[in-house]
N, C-alpha and C positions, 0 to 999 in steps of 0.2 A: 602710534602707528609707525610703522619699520618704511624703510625706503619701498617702493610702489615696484611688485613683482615684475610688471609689465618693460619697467623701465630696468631692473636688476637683467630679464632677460636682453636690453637690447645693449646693454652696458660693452658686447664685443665689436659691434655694430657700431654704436657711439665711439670706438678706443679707436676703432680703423677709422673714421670720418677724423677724429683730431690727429692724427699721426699724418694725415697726407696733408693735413693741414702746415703740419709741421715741418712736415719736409717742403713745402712750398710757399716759404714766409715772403709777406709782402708789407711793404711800408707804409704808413700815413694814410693817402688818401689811393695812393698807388692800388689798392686791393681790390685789380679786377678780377683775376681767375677767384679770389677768396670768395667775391662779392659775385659771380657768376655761379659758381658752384654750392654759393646756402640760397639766392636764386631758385636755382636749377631743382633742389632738393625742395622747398619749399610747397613747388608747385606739385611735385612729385605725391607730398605726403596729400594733397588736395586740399590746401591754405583756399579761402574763400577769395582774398585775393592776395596781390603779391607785385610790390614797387619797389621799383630798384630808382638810385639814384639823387634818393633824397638826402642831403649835407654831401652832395656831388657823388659819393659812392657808398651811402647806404643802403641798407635794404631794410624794410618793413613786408612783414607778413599778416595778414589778421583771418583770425580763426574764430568763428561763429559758434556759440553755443548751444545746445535741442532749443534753448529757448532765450527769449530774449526781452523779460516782463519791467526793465529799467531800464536800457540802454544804459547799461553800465559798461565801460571797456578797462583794461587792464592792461596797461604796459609794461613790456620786461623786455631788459636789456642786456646785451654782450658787446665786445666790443671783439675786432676781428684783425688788427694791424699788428705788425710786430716791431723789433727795434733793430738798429745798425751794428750788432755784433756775432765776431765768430763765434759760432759753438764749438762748444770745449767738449760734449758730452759722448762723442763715441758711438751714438745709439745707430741702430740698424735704418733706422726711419731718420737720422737728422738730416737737417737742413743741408738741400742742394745747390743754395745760393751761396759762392762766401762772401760773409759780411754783413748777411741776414740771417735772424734769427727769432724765434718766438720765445723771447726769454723772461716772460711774465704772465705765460698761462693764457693767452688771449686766444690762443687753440682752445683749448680747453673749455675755454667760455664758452665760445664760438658751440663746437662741438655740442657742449651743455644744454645750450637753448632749443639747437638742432632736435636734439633728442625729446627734449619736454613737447617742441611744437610735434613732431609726430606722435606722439602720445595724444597730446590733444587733439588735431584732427583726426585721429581713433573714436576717442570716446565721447567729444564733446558735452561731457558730462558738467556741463555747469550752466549759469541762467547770463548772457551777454555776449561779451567778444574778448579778446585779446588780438593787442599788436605784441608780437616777437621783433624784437630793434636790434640790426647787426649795426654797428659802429663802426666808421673810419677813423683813424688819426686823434685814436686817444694818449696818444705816447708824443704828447706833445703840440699837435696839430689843432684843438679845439675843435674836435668831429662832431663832439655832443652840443656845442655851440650853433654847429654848422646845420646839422638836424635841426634844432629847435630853432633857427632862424628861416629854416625853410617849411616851416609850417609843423614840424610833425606832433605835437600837440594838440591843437584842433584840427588839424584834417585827418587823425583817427581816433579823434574825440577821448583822448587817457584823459582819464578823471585820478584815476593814483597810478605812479609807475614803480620802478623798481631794479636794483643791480647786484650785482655778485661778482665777488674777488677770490680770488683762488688765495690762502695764507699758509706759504711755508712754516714749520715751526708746530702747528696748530693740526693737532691727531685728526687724521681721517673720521669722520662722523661727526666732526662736532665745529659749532660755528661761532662768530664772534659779532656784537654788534653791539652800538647806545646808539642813543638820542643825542640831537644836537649836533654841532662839528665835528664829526667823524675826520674827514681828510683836511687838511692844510690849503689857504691860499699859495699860490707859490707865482715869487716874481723870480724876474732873472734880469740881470744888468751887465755890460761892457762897462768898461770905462779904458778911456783913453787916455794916460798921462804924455806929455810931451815936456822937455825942459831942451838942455843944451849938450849933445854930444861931446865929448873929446877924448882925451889920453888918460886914462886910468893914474898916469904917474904923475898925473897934473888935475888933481878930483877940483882945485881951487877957481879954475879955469872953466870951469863945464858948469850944469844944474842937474844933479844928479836925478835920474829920471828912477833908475835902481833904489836908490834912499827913500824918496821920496811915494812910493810904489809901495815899498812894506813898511812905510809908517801908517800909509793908509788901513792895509791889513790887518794891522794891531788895533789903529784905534778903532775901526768897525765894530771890534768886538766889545766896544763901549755901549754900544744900541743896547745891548741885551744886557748887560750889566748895571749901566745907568739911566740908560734912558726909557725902558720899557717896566710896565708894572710885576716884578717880580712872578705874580700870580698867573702872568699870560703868558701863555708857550710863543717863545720865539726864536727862528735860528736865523743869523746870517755868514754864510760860507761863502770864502772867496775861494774856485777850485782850479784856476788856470791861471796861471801869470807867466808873460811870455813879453819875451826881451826883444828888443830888434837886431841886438847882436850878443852872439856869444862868443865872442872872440873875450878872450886872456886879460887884453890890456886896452880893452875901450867902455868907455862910459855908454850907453846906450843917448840916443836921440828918444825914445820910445818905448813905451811898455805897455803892454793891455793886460787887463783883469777883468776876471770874467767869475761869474759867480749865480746863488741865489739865495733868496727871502723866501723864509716858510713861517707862516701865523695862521692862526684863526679869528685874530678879534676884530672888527674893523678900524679899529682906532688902531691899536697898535700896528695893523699894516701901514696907515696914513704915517703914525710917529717916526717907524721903520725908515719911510722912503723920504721924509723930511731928512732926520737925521743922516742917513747914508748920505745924501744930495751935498750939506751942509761938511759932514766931515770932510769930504773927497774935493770938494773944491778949494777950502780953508787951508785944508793940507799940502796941499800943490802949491796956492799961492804962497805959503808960511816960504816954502823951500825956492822961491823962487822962479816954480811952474806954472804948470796949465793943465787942467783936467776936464775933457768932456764924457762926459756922463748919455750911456742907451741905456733907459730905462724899460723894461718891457710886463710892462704887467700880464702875470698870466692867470692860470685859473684862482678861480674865486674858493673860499672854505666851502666843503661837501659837508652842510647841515641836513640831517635826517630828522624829518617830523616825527615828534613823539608817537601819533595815534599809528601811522603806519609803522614805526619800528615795533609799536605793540603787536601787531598784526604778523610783522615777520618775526619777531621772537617765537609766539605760539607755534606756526606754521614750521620752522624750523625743529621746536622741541619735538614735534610730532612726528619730525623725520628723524632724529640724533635721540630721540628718546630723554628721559629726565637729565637734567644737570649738563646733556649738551650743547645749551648755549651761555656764553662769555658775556656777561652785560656787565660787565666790570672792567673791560678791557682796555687801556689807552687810546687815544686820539692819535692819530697816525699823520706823521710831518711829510708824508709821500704827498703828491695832488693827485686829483682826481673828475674828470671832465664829466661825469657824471652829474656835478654840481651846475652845470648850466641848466639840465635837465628836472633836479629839484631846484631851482628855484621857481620856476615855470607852474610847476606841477606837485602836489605832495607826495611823499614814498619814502624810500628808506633803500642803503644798500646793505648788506653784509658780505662776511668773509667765510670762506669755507673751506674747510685744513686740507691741507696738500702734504701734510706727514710731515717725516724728516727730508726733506729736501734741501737743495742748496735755494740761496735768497732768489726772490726778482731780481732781473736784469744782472745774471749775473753769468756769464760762458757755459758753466756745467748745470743750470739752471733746467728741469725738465718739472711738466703737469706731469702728477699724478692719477693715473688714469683709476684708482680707488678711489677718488674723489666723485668721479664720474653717476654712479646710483643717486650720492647723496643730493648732490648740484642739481641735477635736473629734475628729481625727487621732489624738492623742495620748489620750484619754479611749476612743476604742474598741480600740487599739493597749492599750493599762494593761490594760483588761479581757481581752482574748487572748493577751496576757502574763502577769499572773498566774496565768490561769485557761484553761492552753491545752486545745484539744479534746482527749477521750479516744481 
């Protein structure tokens, strides 16, 4: 089955709702006009009901099907925040903020769901309910945390849920998914060195705060070398190192490093954060310093249950046709806050090609509004599939 006519006709409809999206990118949890405006439209398409506010500014819609012979529900998810950068892209519709931007497709999701939910309160052609889940502050903020701690789980009763990623790189129609760790834990650390200031022409005099700062850097790169089981994917990046002076001819008092940990396994994230701990203080003191360590643990691995990735495979191939979906595809070192939400609850996310475009999070970064049929295709197609009419 080809993408759903219904939804190919509203595909201009759906392009104008993410483009004004775009043009009016908002942050984190900040996303009120975003979160007033899928609101706004929700009610419009005649959502059975419609809560705003849950993880502080999400919104949940849930839509009733002719019939309802298991009290089955089905969650599906977008998220709807954008990130802190200019756009580079030129386009007629970019962003009117500088220094916001939607540069990971989260319009686009947005948009996505939009579309599927008016489809479905159309036809209501399946046996239960669906919640449609807008997302605050997945770029960082743990929104999908913030949601599932404030109930949204049980109080619209998802028995399986479900997410979708927009993947540059990966041809329009066709999608990408496995079972098991899909996305990467990911922490992120400061560290603080301090030693002893003075005159660069006198290094004898001082505790080199500089020295001692990229010895750290190097031996880090031991975690992954020696200290983690070859066979587990693990990165650790230090991507900001910053002096307290840059003047010519002074030693620094101080240096911060900032960086992150990306794993899947749980041990090796424990091993990770041991060894990092251990290098970075050993190393300070070897040279003579002092290093304090933020350690900030952030999202947890996005494991997708088997039974329901089998479930989104089919439902996928049904929209992309034979050979269009990827179950062979790499694990992905991005994170993804989605994974508070599976673990709560069983589901499965996938990705869905966004062509040749430039990466996420990246200036000239734009959704692909050809994506658009297949996306929301597949989101109303999952729910008339799990949930066919009585």
């Amino acid at each position: 089955m080809p993408i759903k006519n219904r939804l190919a006709e509203m595909q201009a409809e759906i392009t104008a709702w993410r483009r004004d999206l775009h043009e009016n990118p908002e942050l984190m949890y900040e996303v009120h006009r975003t979160a007033a405006t899928v609101a706004a439209k929700l009610r419009e398409f005649g959502c059975d009901e419609v809560v705003e506010g849950i993880g502080r500014t999400g919104v949940v819609g849930v839509i009733k099907g002719k019939t309802d012979t298991r009290g089955h529900v089905v969650g599906l998810r977008a998220d709807m925040d954008a990130l802190p950068i200019f756009e580079a892209t030129g386009l007629a519709y970019a962003s009117k903020t500088p220094g916001k931007m939607h540069a990971c497709g989260h319009d686009g999701h947005t948009a996505m769901l939009l579309g599927a939910a008016k489809y479905l309160a159309e036809t209501r052609n399946f046996d239960g309910s669906v919640a449609v889940i807008f997302q605050p502050a997945e770029e960082g903020g743990a929104g999908g945390e913030a949601m599932v701690k404030d109930g949204l789980i049980p109080r619209f009763g998802i028995k399986e849920i479900y997410g979708m990623h927009n993947s540059p790189g990966l041809p329009v129609g066709q999608f990408s998914i496995k079972p098991g760790p899909f996305y990467a834990a990911t922490d992120n650390f400061t560290v603080h060195v301090s030693g002893k200031g003075g005159h660069a022409a006198y290094p004898h005099r001082a505790v080199d705060t500089t020295l001692i700062a990229c010895t750290i850097v190097t031996s880090l790169q031991s975690i992954v070398s020696r200290s983690a089981d070859p066979l587990e994917s693990l990165v650790v990046s230090v991507t900001s190192f910053k002096t307290e002076s840059e003047a010519w001819n002074v030693i620094p008092e101080r240096v911060e490093l900032r960086g992150t940990v990306r794993s899947f396994d749980a041990t090796t994230r424990k091993i990770a954060e041991d060894r990092f701990r251990a290098i970075v203080t050993s190393t300070a003191e070897a040279f003579g310093g002092q290093a304090k360590i933020d350690w900030n643990p952030g999202y947890p691995s996005m494991v997708n249950a088997e039974t329901e990735t089998d479930y989104a495979i089919a439902v996928a191939e049904k929209i992309g046709g034979p050979g269009s979906v990827d179950t062979n595809c790499p694990a992905i070192m991005g994170g993804e806050d989605f994974a508070y939400m599976l673990n709560v609850c069983p589901g499965a996310y996938i990705q869905v090609g966004n062509g040749n475009t430039a990466e996420v999070h990246h200036p000239e970064y734009n959704f692909n509004d050809e994506a658009i049929p297949y996306g929301a295709s597949y989101w109303a197609e999952l729910v008339e599939t799990r949930m066919p009419a009585a």
